[in-house]
C-alpha positions as CSV (number, residue, x, y, z in Angstrom):
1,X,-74.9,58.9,-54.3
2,X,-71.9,59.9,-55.3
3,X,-69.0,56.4,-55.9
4,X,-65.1,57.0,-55.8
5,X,-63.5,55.5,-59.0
6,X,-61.2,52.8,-57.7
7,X,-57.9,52.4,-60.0
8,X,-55.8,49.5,-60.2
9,X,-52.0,49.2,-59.3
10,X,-49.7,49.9,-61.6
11,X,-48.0,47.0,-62.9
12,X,-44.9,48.5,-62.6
13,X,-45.7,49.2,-59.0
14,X,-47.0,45.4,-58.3
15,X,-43.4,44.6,-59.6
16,X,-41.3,47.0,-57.2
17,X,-43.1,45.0,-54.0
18,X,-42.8,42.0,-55.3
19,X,-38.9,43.1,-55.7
20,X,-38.7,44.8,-52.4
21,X,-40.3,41.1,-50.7
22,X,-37.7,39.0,-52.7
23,X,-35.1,41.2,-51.6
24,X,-36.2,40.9,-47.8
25,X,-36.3,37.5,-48.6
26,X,-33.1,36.9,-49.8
27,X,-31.5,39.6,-46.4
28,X,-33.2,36.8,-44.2
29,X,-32.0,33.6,-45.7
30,X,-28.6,35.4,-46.2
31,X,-28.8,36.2,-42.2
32,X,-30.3,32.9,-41.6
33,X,-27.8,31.2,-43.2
34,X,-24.5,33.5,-41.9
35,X,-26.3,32.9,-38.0
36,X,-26.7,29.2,-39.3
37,X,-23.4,29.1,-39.9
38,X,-22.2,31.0,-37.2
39,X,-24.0,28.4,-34.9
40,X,-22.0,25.5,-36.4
41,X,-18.6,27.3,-35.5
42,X,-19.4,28.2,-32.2
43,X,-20.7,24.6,-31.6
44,X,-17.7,23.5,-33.0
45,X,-15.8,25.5,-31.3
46,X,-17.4,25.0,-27.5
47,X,-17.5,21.4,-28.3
48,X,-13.9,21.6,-29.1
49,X,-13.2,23.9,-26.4
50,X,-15.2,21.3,-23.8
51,X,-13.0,18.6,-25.1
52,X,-9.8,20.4,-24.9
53,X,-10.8,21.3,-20.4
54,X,-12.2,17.3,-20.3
55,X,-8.6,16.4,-21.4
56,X,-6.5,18.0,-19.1
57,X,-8.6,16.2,-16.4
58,X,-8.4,13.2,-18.1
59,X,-4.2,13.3,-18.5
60,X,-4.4,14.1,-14.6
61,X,-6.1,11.3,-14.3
62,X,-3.7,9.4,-15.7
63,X,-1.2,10.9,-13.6
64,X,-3.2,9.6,-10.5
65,X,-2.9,5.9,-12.4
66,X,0.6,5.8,-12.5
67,X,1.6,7.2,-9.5
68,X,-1.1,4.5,-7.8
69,X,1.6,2.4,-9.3
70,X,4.4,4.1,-8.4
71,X,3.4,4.1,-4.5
72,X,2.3,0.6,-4.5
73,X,5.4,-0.9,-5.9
74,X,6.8,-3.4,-6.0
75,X,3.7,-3.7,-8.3
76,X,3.1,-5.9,-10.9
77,X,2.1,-3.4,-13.4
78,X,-0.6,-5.3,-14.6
79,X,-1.9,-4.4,-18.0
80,X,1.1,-2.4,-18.3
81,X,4.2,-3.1,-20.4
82,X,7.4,-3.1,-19.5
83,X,10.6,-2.3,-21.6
84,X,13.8,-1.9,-19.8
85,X,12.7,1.0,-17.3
86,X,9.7,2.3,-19.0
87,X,6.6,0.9,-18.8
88,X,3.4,2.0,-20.9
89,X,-0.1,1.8,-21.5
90,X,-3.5,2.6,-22.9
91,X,-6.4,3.8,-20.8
92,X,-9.9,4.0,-21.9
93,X,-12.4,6.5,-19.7
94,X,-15.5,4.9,-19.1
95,X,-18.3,5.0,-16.3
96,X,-16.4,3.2,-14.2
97,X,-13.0,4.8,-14.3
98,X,-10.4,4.2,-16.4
99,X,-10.0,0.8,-18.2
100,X,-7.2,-0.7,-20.1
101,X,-8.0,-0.4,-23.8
102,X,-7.0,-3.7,-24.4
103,X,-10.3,-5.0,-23.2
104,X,-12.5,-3.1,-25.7
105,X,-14.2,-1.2,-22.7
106,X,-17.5,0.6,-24.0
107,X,-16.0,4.6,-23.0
108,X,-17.8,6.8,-21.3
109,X,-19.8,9.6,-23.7
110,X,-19.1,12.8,-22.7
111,X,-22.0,14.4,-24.5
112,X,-22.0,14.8,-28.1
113,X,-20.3,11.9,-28.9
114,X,-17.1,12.6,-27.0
115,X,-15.1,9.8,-26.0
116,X,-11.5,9.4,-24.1
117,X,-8.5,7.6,-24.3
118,X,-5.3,8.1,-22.4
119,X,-1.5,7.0,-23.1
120,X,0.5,6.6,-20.1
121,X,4.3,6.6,-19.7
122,X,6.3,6.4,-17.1
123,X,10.2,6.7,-17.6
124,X,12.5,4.8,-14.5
125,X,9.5,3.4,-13.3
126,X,11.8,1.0,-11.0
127,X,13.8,3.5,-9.8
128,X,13.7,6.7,-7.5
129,X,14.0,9.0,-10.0
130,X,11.0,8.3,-12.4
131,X,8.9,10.5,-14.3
132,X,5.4,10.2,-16.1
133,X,3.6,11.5,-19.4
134,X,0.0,11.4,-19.6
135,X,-0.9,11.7,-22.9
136,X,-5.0,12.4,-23.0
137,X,-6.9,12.1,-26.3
138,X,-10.3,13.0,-27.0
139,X,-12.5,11.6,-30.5
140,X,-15.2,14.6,-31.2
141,X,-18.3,14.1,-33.7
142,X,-17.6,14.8,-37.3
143,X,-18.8,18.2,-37.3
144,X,-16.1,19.3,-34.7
145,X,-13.4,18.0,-36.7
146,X,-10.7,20.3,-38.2
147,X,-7.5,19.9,-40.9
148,X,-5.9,18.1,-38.2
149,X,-8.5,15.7,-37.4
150,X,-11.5,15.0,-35.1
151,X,-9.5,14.8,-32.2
152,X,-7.9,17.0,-29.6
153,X,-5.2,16.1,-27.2
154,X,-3.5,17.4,-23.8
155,X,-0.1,16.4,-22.1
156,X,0.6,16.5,-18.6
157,X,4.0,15.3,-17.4
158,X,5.6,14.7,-13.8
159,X,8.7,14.5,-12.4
160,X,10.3,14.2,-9.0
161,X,12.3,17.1,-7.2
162,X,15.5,17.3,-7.4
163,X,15.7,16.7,-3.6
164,X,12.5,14.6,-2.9
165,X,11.1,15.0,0.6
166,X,9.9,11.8,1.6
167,X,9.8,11.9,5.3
168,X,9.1,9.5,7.7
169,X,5.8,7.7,7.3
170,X,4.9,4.0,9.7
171,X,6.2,0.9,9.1
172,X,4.6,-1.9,11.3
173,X,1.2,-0.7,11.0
174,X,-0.8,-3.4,11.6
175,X,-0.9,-6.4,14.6
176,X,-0.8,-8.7,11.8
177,X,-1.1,-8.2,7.6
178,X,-1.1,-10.8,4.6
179,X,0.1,-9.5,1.9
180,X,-1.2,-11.6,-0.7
181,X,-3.6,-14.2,1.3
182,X,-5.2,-14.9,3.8
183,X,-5.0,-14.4,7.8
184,X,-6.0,-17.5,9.6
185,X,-6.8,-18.3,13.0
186,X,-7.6,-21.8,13.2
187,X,-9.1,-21.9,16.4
188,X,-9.5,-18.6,18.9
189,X,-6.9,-15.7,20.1
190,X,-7.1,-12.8,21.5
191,X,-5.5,-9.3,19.8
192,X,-5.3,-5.9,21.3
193,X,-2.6,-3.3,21.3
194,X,-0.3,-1.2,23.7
195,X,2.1,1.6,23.7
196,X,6.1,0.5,25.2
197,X,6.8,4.2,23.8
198,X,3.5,6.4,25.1
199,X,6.1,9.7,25.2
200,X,9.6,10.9,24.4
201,X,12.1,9.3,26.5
202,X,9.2,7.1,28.7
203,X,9.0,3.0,27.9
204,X,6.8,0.6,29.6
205,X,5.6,-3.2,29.6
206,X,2.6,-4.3,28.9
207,X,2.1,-4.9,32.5
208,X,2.8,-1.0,33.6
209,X,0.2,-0.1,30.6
210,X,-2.7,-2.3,32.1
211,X,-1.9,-0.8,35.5
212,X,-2.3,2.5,34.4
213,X,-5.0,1.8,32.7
214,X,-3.9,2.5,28.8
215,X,-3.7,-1.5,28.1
216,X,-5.9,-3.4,26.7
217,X,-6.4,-0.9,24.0
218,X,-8.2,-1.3,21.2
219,X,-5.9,-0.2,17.8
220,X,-4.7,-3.9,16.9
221,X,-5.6,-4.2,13.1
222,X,-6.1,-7.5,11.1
223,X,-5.4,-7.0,8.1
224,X,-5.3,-8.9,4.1
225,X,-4.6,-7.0,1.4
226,X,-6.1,-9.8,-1.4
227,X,-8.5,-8.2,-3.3
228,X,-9.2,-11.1,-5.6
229,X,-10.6,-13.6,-4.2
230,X,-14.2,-14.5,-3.9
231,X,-13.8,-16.4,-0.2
232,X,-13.0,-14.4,2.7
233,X,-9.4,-13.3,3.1
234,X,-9.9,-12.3,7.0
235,X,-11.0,-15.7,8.9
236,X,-11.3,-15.1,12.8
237,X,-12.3,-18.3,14.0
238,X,-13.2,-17.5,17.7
239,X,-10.6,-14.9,17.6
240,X,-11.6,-11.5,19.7
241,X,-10.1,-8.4,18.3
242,X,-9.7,-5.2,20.1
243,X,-9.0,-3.1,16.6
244,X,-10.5,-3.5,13.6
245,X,-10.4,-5.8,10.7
246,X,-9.4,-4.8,7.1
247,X,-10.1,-7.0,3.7
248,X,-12.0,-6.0,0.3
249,X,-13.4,-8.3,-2.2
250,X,-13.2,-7.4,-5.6
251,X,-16.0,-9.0,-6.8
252,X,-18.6,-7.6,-4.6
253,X,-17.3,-4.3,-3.1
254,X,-20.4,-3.1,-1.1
255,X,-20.0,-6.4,1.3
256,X,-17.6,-7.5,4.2
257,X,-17.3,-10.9,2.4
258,X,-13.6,-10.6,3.2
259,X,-14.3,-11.8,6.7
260,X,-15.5,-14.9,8.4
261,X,-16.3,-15.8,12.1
262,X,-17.1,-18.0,14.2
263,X,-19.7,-17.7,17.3
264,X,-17.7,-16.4,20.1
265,X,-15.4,-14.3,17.9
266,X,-15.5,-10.4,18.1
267,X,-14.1,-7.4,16.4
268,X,-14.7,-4.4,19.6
269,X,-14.0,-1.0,20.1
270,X,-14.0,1.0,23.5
271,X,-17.3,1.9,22.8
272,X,-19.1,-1.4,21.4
273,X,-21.8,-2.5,23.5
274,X,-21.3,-5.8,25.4
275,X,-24.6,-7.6,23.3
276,X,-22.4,-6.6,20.1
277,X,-19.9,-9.0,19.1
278,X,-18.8,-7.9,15.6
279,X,-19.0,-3.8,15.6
280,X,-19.4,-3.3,12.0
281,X,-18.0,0.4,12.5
282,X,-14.2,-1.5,13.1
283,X,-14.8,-3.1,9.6
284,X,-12.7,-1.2,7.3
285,X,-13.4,-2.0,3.7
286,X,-10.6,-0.1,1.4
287,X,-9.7,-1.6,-2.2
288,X,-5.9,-1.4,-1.1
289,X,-5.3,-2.0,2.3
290,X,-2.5,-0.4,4.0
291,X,0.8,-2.6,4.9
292,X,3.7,-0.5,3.4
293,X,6.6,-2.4,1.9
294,X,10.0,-1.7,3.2
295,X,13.1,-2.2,1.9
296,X,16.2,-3.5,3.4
297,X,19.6,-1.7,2.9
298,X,22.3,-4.4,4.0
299,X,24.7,-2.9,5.8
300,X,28.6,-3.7,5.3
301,X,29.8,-6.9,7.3
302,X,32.6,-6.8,9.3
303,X,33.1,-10.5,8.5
304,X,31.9,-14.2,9.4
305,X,30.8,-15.2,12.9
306,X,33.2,-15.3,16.1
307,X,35.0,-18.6,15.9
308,X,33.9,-19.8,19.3
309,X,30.4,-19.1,18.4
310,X,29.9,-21.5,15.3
311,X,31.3,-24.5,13.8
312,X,31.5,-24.0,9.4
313,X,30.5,-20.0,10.0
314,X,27.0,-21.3,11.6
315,X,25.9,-20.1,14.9
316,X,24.9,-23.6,16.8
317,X,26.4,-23.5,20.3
318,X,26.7,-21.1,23.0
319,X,28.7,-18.2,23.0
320,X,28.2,-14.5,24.1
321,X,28.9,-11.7,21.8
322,X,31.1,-9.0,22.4
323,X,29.6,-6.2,24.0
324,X,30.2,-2.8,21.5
325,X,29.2,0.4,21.5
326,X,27.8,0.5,18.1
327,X,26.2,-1.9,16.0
328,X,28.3,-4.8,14.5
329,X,27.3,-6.8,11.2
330,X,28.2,-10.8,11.2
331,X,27.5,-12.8,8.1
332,X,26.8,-16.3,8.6
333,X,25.7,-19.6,6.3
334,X,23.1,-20.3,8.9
335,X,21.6,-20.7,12.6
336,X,21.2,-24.6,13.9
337,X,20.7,-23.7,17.5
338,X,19.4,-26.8,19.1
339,X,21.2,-26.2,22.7
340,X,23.1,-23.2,24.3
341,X,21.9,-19.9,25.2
342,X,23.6,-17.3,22.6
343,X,23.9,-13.8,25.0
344,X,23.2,-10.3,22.7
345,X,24.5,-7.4,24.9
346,X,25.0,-4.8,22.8
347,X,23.6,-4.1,18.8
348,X,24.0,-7.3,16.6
349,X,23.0,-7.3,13.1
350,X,23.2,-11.1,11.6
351,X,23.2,-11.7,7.4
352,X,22.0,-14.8,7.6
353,X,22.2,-16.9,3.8
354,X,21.4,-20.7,4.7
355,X,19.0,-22.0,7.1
356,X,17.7,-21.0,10.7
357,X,16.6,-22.6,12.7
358,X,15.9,-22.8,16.8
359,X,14.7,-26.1,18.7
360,X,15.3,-27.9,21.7
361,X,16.7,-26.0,24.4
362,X,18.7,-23.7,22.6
363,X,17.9,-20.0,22.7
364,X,18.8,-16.3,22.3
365,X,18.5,-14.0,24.8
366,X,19.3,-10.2,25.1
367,X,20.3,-9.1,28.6
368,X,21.2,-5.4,28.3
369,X,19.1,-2.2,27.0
370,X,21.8,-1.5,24.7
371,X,21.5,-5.1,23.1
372,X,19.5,-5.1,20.3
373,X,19.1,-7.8,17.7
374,X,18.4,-8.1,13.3
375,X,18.7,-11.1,11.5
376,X,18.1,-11.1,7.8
377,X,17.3,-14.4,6.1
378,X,18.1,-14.0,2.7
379,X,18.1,-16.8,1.4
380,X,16.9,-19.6,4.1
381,X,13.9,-21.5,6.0
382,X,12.9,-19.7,9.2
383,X,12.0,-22.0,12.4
384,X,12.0,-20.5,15.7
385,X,11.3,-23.1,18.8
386,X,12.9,-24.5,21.5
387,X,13.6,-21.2,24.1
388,X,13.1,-18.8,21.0
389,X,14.5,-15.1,21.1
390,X,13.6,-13.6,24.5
391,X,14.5,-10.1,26.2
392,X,15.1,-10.1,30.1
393,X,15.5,-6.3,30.5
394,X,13.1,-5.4,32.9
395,X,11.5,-3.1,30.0
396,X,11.5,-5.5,26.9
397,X,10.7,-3.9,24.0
398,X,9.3,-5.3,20.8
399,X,11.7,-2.8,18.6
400,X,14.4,-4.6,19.5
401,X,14.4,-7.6,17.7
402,X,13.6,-8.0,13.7
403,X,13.9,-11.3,11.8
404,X,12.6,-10.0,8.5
405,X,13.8,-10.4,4.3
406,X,12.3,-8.3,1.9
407,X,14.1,-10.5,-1.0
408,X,13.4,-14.4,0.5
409,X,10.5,-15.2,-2.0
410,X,11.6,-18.8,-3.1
411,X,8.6,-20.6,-3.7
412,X,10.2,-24.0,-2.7
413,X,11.2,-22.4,1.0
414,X,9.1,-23.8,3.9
415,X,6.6,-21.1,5.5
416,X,8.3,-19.4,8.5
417,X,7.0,-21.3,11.9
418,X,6.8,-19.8,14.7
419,X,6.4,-22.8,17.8
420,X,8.4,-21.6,20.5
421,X,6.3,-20.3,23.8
422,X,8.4,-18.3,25.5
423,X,7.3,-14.5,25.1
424,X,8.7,-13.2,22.5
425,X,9.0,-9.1,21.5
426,X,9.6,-8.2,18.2
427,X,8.4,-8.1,14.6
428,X,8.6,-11.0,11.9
429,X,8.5,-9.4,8.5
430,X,8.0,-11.8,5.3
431,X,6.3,-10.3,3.3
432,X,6.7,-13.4,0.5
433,X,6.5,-16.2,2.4
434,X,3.8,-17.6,4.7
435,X,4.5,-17.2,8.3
436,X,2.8,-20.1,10.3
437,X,2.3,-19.7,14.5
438,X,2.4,-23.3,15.8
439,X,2.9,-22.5,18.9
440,X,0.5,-23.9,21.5
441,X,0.2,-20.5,24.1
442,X,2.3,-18.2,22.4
443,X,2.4,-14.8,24.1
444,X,3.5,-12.4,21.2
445,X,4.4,-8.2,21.6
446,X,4.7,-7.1,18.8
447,X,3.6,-7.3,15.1
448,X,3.4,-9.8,11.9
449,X,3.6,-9.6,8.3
450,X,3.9,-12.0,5.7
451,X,2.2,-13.2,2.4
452,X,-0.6,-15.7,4.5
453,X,-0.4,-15.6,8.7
454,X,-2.1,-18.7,10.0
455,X,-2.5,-19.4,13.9
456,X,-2.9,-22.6,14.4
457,X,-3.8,-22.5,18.1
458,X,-5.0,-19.3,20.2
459,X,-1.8,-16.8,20.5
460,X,-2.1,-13.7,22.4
461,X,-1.0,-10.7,20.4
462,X,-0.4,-7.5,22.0
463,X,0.5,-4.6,19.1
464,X,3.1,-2.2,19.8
465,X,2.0,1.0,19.0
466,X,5.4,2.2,19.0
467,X,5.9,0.2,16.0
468,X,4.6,3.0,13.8
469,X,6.7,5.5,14.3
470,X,10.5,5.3,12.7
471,X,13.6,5.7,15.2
472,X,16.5,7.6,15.2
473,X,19.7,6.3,14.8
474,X,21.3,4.2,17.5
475,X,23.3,5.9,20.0
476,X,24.7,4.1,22.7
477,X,24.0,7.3,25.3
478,X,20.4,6.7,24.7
479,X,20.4,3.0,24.9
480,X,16.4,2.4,24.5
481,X,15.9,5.5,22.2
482,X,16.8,3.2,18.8
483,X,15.7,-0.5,17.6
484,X,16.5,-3.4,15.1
485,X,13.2,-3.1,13.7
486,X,14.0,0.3,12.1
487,X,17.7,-0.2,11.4
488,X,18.5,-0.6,7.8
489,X,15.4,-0.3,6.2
490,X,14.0,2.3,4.3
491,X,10.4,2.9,3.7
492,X,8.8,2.8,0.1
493,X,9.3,6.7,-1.6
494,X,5.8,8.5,-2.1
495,X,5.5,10.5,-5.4
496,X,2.7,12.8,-4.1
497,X,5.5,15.7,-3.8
498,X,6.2,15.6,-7.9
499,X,6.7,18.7,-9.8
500,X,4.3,19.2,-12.9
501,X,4.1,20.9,-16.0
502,X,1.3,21.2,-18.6
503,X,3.2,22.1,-22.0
C-alpha cells in the first residue's frame, strides 16, 4: 500500500489567513459600526422629522383653543392671562386634550419619549380685529437632540380678513336658555313652538298655525349652558316639552344628570310613542350649549320723553306717541306705569337708565303693524304686571317687542319678574340677571334668556320660529317685514373665516 506524504502549512501561509480573517473582521465591524451609526441618524432624524409633523398639528390645535375663546366671548378666559389686549397661555397635550401647564398635567407620550407643550397668544383678543400665535414645542429623547437643543418647534399664526364676512347667523335660538344657571319650573307648563314667519312675505298667529295643522310643533328647546355643577341645571317639574332639552355636566359627561323631572313631565318629539314620556333622543348633551350672545349698538337719541307722556323724563301716565315713519329713539330715567294705557303706533326705541316697572292697570299696547317697540334697561330693575305689553294687530307678532340689556349685570339689581297675564309677544333678553315668571297663567309667544329662568307657576310658551332668523331693516312700506327684536343688535363675530400662515 502505497501512503501520500501529508505536509504541513507553511507558517507563513497560516499567517496570511489569519491576516485575510482579521481583515474581514475589521470590513464588518467597520460596516457594522458606519450602518450602526447610520441607524442612530436616521432615527434621529425620523424622530425629529415625526416631531417636527406632530407640531404643526399641535400649534393648530392651539389655534382651535383660542378661537373656542374668541367665539365664546365674552369669555372669561380662564387660565388665561390677560394684559391690556393680549391674553396668553401655556398648554400641555395630554390624553385628554390640551391642559393648562399650570396644573402639572402628566403629557401625553408620543412615542419615544416625545412630549408637547403649546404657547398661545392672541393679540386684540377683545376686539374685532384680533389675531393668534400658536407657538407648539416638542421635548425629544436625548439621542434626538442637536446643537440647538432636544426640542423642535412650529408656529402657526391667524388673522382676520381684512373685510371679515360674518354673515347672518340666529339669535333667539332657544324657547328659553340660562346662561349661567339653572332653568326652573316650579310646578308644570307646557312649551312647544310655532312659525308667525313660515315664508317670505306670509305671517300668521298661533291660532292660524294650529288650524293648518303646523302648530303644536315640536322645536321649543330648554336650554342651560352651566357646565359646572354637579345638580341638574334643567329642572322640569311637570313641565311637557315639545323640543328638546339641552344641559351638560362637567363632572360626569356620559349622563343626563343635567336634567330632573317629575312624574307627569315629558320631553316629546312628533314621533315619540304615547307610553314614552321622556324621549331620550330630544336630550341633547353638548359641553357648550348654544345661546349666542348679542350685542347692543345704542342708537343716537333724539332726546328725553314727550312732555305730556312723563312727569321728571319718566313715562308714568298715558299718552300716545307720535306716529312716524321711521324709528324714533327716547331716553328716559325710568318707567312707573301704574295706570294709563301708553299707545305705540309706529317704531319706538326707549333708553331706559332708572327703573321700570308696570302694575296695576297701567299698560302698553301697540295698535298698528307699523308700531314696533325696544326698551333697553341699562341700568334698572325690570317688573312687568299690571296689563303688561300687549299687541292688538290682528297678526301679533313676537318680533315686535324686545326688553333686553346686554350690559345690566349689577349684582345688587332685583331679578327681572315677569307677573302680568295678559299674552304677551316678544322676547326678554337678560342674559346677566335672573329673569323670574310669577305670573299665575301666563300665555307667552315668544322666547327667554337670562342667567337663571324660573317659572313659578305653569306658563304656556309658544317659541317663535321666526325668532332665528335676522330681519332686514325697517321700512315703513313693508310694515311687518322688520322687528325690535333685531334692531340694534349685532350678533357675536365668528373667527372660522381667518386667514393663516405657517412661517
Amino acid at each position: 500500500m502505497i501512503f501520500g506524504e501529508t505536509r504541513p502549512i507553511p507558517r507563513s501561509e497560516r499567517g496570511a489567513a489569519m491576516l485575510a480573517a482579521l481583515c474581514l473582521a475589521m470590513v464588518f465591524a467597520i460596516s457594522l459600526t458606519s450602518y450602526i451609526a447610520l441607524c442612530y441618524v436616521s432615527l434621529n432624524m425620523s424622530t425629529r422629522s415625526i416631531a417636527l409633523a406632530h407640531t404643526s398639528e399641535l400649534a393648530e390645535a392651539g389655534v382651535e383653543q383660542a378661537l373656542y375663546e374668541l367665539n365664546n366671548s365674552p369669555s372669561p378666559w380662564t387660565n388665561w392671562s390677560l394684559s391690556g389686549s393680549t391674553a396668553t397661555t401655556t398648554l400641555t397635550m395630554t390624553s385628554s386634550g390640551l391642559v393648562p401647564s399650570s396644573s402639572s398635567p402628566t403629557p401625553l407620550n408620543y412615542g419615544n419619549g416625545m412630549v408637547g407643550t403649546v404657547a398661545l397668544t392672541v393679540a386684540n383678543y377683545n376686539t374685532t380685529n384680533p389675531s393668534i400665535t400658536s407657538h407648539a414645542i416638542f421635548t425629544l429623547p436625548a439621542y434626538a437632540g442637536s446643537t440647538s437643543g432636544n426640542t423642535t418647534s412650529s408656529t402657526v399664526t391667524f388673522s382676520v380678513p381684512s373685510n371679515p364676512a360674518t354673515g347672518n347667523v340666529p339669535i333667539f335660538v332657544n324657547a328659553v336658555a340660562a346662561i349661567t344657571s339653572t332653568v326652573r319650573f316650579r310646578s308644570a307648563g307646557t312649551v312647544d313652538s310655532y312659525n308667525s314667519n313660515p315664508s317670505p312675505g306670509v305671517y300668521q298667529t298661533y291660532a292660524m298655525a294650529v288650524a293648518a295643522g303646523k302648530a303644536p310643533g315640536y322645536s321649543a328647546v330648554i336650554l342651560s349652558q352651566d357646565n359646572t355643577t354637579t345638580t341638574a341645571s334643567v329642572r322640569l317639574g311637570n313641565a311637557v316639552v315639545r323640543g328638546y332639552a339641552v344641559g351638560y355636566n362637567y363632572y360626569y359627561p356620559s349622563t343626563t344628570n343635567w336634567l330632573s323631572y317629575s312624574a307627569a313631565a315629558k320631553v316629546v318629539g312628533p314621533l315619540t310613542s304615547a307610553s314614552t314620556y321622556i324621549d331620550s333622543s330630544r336630550l341633547m348633551t353638548c359641553p357648550v350649549p348654544y345661546q349666542p350672545l348679542i350685542t347692543e349698538n345704542l342708537p343716537n337719541g333724539s332726546g328725553n320723553l314727550p312732555g305730556g307722556s312723563s312727569g321728571g323724563n319718566v313715562l308714568n301716565m298715558g299718552y300716545t306717541f307720535p306716529n312716524t315713519l321711521n324709528p324714533v329713539v327716547y331716553y328716559a330715567n325710568g318707567i312707573n306705569l301704574s295706570s294709563g294705557t301708553v299707545v305705540i303706533k309706529s317704531p319706538v326705541v326707549l333708553i331706559v337708565y332708572g327703573p321700570i316697572s308696570i302694575s296695576g292697570s297701567g299698560g302698553i299696547q301697540l295698535t298698528t303693524s307699523q308700531a314696533s317697540l325696544q326698551i333697553f334697561a341699562e341700568n334698572s330693575t325690570v317688573a312687568i304686571g299690571g296689563n303688561g305689553i300687549t299687541n292688538t294687530n290682528a297678526i301679533p307678532l313676537p318680533k315686535k317687542v324686545a326688553i333686553l340689556s346686554t350690559s345690566n349685570n349689577y349684582s345688587w339689581n332685583s331679578p327681572v319678574t315677569f307677573s302680568t297675564n295678559t299674552p304677551f309677544y316678544g322676547v326678554i333678553y337678560f342674559p346677566y340677571l335672573t329673569v323670574s315668571v310669577t305670573s299665575t297663567a301666563p300665555q307667552i309667544y315668544g322666547s327667554i334668556v337670562g342667567s337663571a329662568v324660573s317659572f313659578t307657576n305653569s306658563p304656556t310658551i309658544h317659541y317663535d320660529l321666526a325668532l332665528r332668523s335676522p330681519m332686514p331693516p325697517y321700512t315703513h312700506l313693508i310694515p311687518l317685514q322688520s322687528g325690535a327684536a333685531f334692531d340694534n343688535l349685532s350678533s357675536p363675530l365668528t373667527f372660522s373665516g381667518m386667514v393663516v400662515s405657517v412661517p
